[in-house]
ZAMARGU-4260 file (C-alpha; in steps of 0.2 Angstrom, whole numbers, plus 5000, padded with zeros to 4 digits):
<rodrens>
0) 5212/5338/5500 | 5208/5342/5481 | 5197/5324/5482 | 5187/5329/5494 | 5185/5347/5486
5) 5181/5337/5470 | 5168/5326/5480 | 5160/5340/5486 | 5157/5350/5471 | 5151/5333/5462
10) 5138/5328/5474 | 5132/5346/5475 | 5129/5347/5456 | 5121/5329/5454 | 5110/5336/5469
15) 5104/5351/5457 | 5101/5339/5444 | 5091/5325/5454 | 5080/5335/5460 | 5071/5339/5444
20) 5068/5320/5440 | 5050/5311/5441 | 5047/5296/5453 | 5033/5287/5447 | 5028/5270/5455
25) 5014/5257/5455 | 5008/5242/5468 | 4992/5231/5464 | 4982/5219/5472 | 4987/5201/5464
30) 4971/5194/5467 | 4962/5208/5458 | 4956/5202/5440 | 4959/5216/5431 | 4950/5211/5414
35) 4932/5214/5423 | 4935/5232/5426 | 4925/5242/5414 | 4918/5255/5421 | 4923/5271/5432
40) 4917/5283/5445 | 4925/5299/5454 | 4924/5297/5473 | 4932/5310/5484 | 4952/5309/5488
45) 4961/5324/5496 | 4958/5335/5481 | 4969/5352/5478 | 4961/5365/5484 | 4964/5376/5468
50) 4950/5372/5458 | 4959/5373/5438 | 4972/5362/5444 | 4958/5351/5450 | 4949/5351/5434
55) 4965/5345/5426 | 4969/5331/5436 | 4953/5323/5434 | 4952/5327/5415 | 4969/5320/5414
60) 4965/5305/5426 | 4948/5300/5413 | 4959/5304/5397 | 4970/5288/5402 | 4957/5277/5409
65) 4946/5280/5393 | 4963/5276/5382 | 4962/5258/5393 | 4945/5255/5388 | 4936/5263/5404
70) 4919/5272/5402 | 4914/5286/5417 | 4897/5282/5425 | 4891/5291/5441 | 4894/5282/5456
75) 4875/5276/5458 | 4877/5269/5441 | 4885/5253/5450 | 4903/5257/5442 | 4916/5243/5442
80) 4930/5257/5449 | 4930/5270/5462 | 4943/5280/5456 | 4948/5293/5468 | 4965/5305/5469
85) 4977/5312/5483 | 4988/5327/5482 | 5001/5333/5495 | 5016/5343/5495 | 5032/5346/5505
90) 5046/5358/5504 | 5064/5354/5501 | 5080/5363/5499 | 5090/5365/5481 | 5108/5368/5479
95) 5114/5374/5467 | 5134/5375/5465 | 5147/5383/5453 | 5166/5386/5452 | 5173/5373/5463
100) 5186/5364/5455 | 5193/5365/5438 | 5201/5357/5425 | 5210/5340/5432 | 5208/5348/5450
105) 5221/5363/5447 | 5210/5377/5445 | 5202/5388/5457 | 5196/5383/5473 | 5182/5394/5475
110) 5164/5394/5470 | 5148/5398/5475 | 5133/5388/5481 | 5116/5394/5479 | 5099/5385/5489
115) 5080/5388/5483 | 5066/5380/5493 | 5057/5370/5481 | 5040/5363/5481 | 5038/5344/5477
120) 5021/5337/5473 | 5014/5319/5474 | 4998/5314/5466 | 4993/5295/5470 | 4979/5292/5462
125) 4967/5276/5467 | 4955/5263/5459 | 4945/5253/5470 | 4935/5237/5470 | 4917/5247/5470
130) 4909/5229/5475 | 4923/5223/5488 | 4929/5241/5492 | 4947/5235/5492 | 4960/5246/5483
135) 4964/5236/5469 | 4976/5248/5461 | 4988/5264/5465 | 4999/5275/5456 | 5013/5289/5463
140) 5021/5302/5456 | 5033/5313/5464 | 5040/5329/5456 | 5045/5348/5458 | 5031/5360/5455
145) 5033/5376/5445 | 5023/5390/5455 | 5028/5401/5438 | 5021/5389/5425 | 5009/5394/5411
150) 4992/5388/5413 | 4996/5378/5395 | 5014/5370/5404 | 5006/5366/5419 | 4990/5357/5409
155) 5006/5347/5400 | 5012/5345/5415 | 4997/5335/5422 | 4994/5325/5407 | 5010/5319/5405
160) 5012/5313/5425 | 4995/5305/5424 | 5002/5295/5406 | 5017/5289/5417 | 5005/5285/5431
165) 4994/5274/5420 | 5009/5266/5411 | 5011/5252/5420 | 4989/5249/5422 | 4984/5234/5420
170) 4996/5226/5429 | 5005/5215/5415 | 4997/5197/5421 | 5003/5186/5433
</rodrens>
């Protein structure tokens, strides 16, 4: 009986801590030669609807691309890149725990549990081919959103996902 009170308590509070964490991931097209992409242009994704956040996704999304040599032209300006973004978000449940076990499984045997919704955010952001209109390149990010964050934490916030976005672009070479 105390193994399983143990197990429960541990799994409830590597819950707590997992959820905090960053998934970031990448997929390319193989076939895609990276070296000819130049140049860049916005093209509509499914855009957050709050137009200061918006700003600085896009700011934060042309900050990396001009740090990988990128330079913005409009989209009739027959850019290399259609370079677009997606942001959704889903609700999931916390859990936060505290009390349950003790020292070598002798202490108390009580505790308390505590659940928050929390709001996870994705941003995949695309670039495509703009002569082929095949996607030659996506990056994901997946994290918990602070609705109380400063306008200066959530601006860090953006900059830093879109860095670990960009961290794997180009694609190292085949």
């Amino acid at each position: 009986m105390r193994i399983v009170t143990f197990a429960t308590a541990a799994c409830l509070a590597l819950l707590g801590t997992l959820v905090g964490a960053q998934s970031v991931t990448y997929d390319f097209d193989r076939s895609a030669d990276f070296t000819r992409f130049k140049t860049h242009a916005w093209v509509r994704g499914t855009n957050v609807s709050d137009e200061l956040n918006h700003k600085r996704i896009v700011r934060a999304i042309d900050a990396q691309l001009t740090a990988r040599g990128f330079s913005k032209v409009e989209a009739i300006g027959n850019p290399d890149v259609l370079v677009a973004y997606q942001a959704s978000f889903d609700r999931d449940l916390e859990i936060n725990a505290s009390g349950l076990g003790g020292y070598r499984l002798a202490g108390p045997r009580s505790g308390t549990a505590r659940v928050e919704e929390v709001v996870i955010g994705t941003l995949a952001i695309d670039m495509m081919d703009a002569q082929t209109k095949n996607i030659v390149w996506r990056g994901v990010a997946s994290r918990d959103l602070d609705a109380k964050a400063s306008p200066e934490k959530k601006e860090k916030n953006i900059n830093k996902t879109a860095e670990k976005i960009f961290k794997n672009y180009p694609p190292a070479s085949r």
